[in-house]
N, C-alpha and C positions, 0 to 999 in steps of 0.2 A: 390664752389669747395669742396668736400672731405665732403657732407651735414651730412653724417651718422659716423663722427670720431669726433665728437663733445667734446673736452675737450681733446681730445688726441695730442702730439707734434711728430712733422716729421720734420726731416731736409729738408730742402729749395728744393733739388732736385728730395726728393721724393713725397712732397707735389706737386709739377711742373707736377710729372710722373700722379697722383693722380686725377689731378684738370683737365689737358690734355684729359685723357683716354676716356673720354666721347666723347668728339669733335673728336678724330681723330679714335676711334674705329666708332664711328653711319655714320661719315661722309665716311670712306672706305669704309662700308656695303653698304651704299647709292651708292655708285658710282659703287659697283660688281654690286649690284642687278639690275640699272639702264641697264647695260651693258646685263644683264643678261636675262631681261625679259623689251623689250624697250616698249611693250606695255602699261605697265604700272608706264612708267615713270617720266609722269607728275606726278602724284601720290607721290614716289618715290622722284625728284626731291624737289618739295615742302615741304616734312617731312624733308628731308635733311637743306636746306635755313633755317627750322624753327629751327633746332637742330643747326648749325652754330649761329645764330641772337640770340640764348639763352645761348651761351656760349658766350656772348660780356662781360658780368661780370668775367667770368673765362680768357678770355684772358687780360683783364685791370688787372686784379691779378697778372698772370705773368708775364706781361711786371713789375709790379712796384717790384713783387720779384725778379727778374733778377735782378735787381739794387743795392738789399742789397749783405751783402757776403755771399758765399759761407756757409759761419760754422753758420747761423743760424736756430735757433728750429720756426717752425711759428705751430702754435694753431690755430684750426676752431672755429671759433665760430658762435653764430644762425645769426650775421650780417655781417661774411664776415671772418675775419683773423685777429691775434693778433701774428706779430712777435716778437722775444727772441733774443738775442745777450750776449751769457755767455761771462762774462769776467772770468779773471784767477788773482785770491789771492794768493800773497805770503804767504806762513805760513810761510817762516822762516825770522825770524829780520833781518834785515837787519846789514851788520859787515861794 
C-alpha cells in the first residue's frame, strides 16, 4: 500500500483511501471495459483477477488497520506499515 510515500505519516482513514485506490479504481475500469468491448474480455477479465489476487497484502492491511482507532498516524515502510498511537501529556502539575 501507498509504495511511493515511504517515511511519510497519514491518518488511518486516509492511508485506508490510499492503499484501496488501486483495487477499486483498476477493478471498475476492468468491469466498464469488460462491458464495453466483450470481445476482449478474457483478456480484460484475467488482468482484473491478477490486479484483485495482488491486492491480497493490501486488503490483509485493512482489515488489521480497521481494528486500531480511528486517531492513529500509520508510516509506509519498504516491508509493509508501522503504526503510531499519540498519546497526550499533561504539562500542567497536577493540584
Amino acid at each position: 500500500m501507498g509504495r511511493g510515500a515511504k517515511g511519510q505519516l497519514f491518518h488511518r482513514n486516509q492511508y485506508l483511501v490510499v492503499g484501496l485506490a488501486p483495487l477499486v479504481v483498476i477493478t471498475l475500469a476492468g468491469i466498464i471495459f469488460t462491458l464495453v468491448s466483450p470481445m476482449l474480455a478474457s483478456y480484460t477479465i484475467f488482468a482484473t483477477a491478477g490486479n484483485i489476487s495482488g491486492s491480497a497484502g493490501d486488503l490483509w492491511a485493512v482489515r488489521r488497520l480497521l481494528r486500531q482507532p480511528h486517531s492513529i498516524l500509520v508510516e509506509d515502510t519498504e516491508v509493509g506499515y508501522r503504526a503510531w498511537q499519540l498519546t497526550a501529556h499533561d504539562t500542567m502539575p497536577a493540584q
